[in-house]
C-alpha positions in Angstrom: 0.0 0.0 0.0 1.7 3.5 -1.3 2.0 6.5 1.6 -0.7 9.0 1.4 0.2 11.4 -1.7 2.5 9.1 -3.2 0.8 9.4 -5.9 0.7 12.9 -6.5 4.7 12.7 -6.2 4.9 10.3 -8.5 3.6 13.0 -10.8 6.1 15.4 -10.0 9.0 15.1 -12.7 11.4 16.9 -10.1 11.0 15.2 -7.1 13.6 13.1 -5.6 13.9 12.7 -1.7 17.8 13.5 -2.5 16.9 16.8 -4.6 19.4 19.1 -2.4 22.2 17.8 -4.3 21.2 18.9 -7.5 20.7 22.4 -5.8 24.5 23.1 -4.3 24.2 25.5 -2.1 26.9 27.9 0.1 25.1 29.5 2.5 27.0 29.8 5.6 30.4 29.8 4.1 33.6 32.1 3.4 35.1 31.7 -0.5 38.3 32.9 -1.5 38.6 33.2 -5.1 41.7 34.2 -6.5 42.1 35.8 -10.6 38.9 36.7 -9.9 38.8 40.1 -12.1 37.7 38.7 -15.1 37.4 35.0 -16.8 36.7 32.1 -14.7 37.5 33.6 -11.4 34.4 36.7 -12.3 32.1 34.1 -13.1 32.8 31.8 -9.8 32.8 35.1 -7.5 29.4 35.8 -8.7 28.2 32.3 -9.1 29.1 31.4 -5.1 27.8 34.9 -4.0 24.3 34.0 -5.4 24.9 30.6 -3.9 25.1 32.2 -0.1 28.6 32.7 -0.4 30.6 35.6 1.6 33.1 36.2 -1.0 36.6 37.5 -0.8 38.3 38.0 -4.1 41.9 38.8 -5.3 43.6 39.8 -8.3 46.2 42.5 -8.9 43.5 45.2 -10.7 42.0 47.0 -7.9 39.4 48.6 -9.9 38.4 45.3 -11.6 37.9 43.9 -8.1 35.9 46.9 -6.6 33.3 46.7 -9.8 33.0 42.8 -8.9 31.6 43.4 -5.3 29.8 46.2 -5.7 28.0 44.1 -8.5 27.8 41.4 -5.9 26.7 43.8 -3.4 24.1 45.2 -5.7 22.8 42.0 -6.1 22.1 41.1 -2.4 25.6 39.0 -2.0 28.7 40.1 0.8 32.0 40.6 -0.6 35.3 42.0 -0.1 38.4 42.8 -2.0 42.1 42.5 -1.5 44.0 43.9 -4.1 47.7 41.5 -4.7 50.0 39.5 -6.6 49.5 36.1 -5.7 53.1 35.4 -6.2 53.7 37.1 -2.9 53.8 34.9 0.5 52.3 38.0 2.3 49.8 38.7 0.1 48.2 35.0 0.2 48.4 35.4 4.2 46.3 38.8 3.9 43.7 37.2 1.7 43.3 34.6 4.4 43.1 37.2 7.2 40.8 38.9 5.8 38.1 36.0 5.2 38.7 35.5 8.9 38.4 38.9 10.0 35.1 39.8 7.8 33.4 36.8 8.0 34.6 34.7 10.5 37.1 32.2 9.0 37.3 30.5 5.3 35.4 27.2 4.1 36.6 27.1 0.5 39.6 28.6 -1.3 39.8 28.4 -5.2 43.4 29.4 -6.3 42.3 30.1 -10.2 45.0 32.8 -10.8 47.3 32.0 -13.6 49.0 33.6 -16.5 49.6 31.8 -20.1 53.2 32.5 -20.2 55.7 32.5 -23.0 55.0 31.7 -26.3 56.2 29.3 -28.7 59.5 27.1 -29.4 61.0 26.1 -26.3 64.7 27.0 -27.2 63.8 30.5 -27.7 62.1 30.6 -24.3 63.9 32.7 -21.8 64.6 31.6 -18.1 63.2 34.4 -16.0 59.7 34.3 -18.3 59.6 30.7 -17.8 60.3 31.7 -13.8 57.3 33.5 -14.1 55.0 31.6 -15.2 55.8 28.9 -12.9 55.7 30.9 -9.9 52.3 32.6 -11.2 50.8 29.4 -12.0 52.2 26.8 -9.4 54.1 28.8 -7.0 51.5 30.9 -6.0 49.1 28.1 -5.7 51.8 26.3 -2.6 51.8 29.8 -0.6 48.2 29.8 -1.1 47.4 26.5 0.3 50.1 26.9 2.6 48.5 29.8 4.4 44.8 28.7 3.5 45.2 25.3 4.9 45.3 26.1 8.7 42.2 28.3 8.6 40.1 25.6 6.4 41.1 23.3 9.3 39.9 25.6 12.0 36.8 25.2 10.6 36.5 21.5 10.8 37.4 21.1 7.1 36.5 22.4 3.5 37.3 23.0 -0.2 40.7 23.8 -1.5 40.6 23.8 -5.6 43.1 24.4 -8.2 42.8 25.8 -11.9 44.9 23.4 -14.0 43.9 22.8 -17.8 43.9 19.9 -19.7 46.9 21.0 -21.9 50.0 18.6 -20.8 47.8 16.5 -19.2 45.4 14.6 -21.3 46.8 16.5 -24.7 49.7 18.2 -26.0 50.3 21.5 -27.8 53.2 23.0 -29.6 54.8 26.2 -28.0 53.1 26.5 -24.4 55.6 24.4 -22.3 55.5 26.5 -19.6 52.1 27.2 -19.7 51.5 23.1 -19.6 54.1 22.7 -17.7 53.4 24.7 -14.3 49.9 24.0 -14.3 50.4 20.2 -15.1 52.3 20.5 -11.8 48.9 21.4 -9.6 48.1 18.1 -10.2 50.9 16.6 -8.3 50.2 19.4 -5.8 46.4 18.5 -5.4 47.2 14.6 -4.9 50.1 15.3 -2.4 47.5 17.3 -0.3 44.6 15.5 -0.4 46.6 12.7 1.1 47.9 15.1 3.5 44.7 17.1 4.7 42.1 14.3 4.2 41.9 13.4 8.1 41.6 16.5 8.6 37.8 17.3 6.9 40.0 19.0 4.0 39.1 18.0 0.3 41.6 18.9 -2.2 41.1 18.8 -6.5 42.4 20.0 -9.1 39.8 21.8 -12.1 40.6 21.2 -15.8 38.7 23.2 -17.8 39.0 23.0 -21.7 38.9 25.9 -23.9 37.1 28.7 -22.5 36.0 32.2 -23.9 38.2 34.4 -22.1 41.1 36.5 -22.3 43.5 34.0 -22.4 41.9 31.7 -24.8 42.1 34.5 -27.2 46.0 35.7 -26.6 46.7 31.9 -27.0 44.7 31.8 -30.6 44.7 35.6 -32.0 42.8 35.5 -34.6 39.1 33.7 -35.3 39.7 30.9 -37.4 42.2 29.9 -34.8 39.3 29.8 -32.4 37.1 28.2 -34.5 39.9 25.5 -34.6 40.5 25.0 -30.9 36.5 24.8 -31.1 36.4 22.1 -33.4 38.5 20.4 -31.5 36.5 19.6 -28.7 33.8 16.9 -29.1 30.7 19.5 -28.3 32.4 21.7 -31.0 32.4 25.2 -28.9 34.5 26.9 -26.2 33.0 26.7 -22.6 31.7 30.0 -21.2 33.5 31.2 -18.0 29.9 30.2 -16.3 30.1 27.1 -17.4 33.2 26.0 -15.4 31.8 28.1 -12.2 29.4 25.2 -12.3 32.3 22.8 -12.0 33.8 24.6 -9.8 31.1 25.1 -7.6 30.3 21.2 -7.5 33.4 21.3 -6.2 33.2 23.4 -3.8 30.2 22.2 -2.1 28.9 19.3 -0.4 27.6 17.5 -3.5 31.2 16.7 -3.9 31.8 15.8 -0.2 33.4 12.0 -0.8 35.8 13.4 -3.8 39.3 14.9 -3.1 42.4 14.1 -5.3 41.2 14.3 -8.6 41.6 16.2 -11.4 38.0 17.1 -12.6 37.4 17.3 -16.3 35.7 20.1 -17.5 37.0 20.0 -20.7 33.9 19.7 -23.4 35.3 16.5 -25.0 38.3 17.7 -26.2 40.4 14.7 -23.9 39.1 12.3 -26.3 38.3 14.0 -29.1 40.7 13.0 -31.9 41.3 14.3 -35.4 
């Protein structure tokens, strides 16, 4: 015999006694959100704000940042900025202290900061720009979950994620060794730590977007048919838009991902296994 109004349940496409998880949700929580001026890092900052996020977000452009919370602001959300260079130890300490100081500690810290790098044949590559964009894209991402780590522990745990790409990791392109290089390397970084902070409530992952429509994507390909080309090369046959991986990242960040740590999520479009 069915419980009174199964019935009328039953009729109700969307119902599912486990619906929450479709519906992540932040409320209650501190996000630090680093690159966060434009691109991916925009997109997450807004996405986790109208989630119930308390946003604090970080990127060197001041003005960039101050236009992203008032929007946030505007739109009923709580956010701060901290204006920086990620490849400084002190600035990733004042980031921290200042999710702790506005809003009472930090539950999830997305280090999404990064830079493309040099371009093209590695002999012709000099040292200190390969320095850089190591210690832009990899670097910075150990002094940030060095100083994030203790405070995401205070809190009884949380979500530390990484921007890493799928470029030296499933596939391989001419003339962006660096580039593949140091964010091939937050992979490592995200395994080591996940092992390491697991007991403690911290998950750890690494996000791997595809080609995305942002500044980058188009400094990396200049011109349109060499969009259209990186387009084709995925298997949906389009660049993501920087909301798109905010979803990912925001599975990620909450509790509908709260049994995975380690990995190195694919949000990639199809271009991992998309051939020819």
């Amino acid at each position: 015999m069915q419980p009174a109004g199964a019935d009328r349940l039953a009729q109700t496409p969307w119902h599912c006694p486990h619906r929450s998880l479709a519906m992540p949700s932040l409320a209650h929580r501190t996000a630090l959100i680093t690159g966060a001026s434009s691109g991916i890092g925009r997109a997450a900052a807004l996405l986790f704000a109208r989630k119930g996020a308390c946003v604090v977000v970080g990127a060197r452009r001041a003005d960039a940042l101050q236009q992203l919370v008032a929007e946030i602001q505007a739109a009923g959300g709580q956010a701060c900025a901290v204006a920086g260079d990620v490849r400084d130890a002190v600035y990733a300490q004042a980031l921290v202290q200042e999710a702790v100081n506005r809003f009472g500690g930090l539950d999830i810290a997305f280090n999404n900061a990064g830079v493309l790098g040099p371009l093209g044949p590695t002999p012709a590559v000099r040292e200190s720009d390969w320095q850089e964009a190591l210690d832009t894209n990899l670097t910075s991402a150990f002094l940030g979950a060095r100083a994030q780590i203790p405070a995401l522990r205070a809190r009884g745990g949380g979500a530390l994620i990484f921007t890493s790409t799928f470029v030296g990791h499933t596939a391989g392109f001419p003339g962006v060794a660096a580039y593949a290089a140091s964010k091939s390397g937050l992979i490592g970084l995200t395994q080591a730590l996940a092992a390491e902070c697991g007991a403690d409530g911290v998950r750890v992952n690494a996000l791997l977007p595809g080609g995305t429509d942002t500044a980058m994507a188009h400094a990396m390909n200049s011109t349109p048919e060499a969009l259209a080309q990186i387009a084709r090369l995925h298997a949906l046959g389009r660049l993501a838009r920087p909301e798109e991986i905010a979803q990912a990242a925001l599975y990620l960040a909450s509790d509908a991902s709260s049994f995975v740590t380690g990995t190195a999520l694919l949000a990639d479009g199809g271009v991992s296994i998309r051939r020819g």
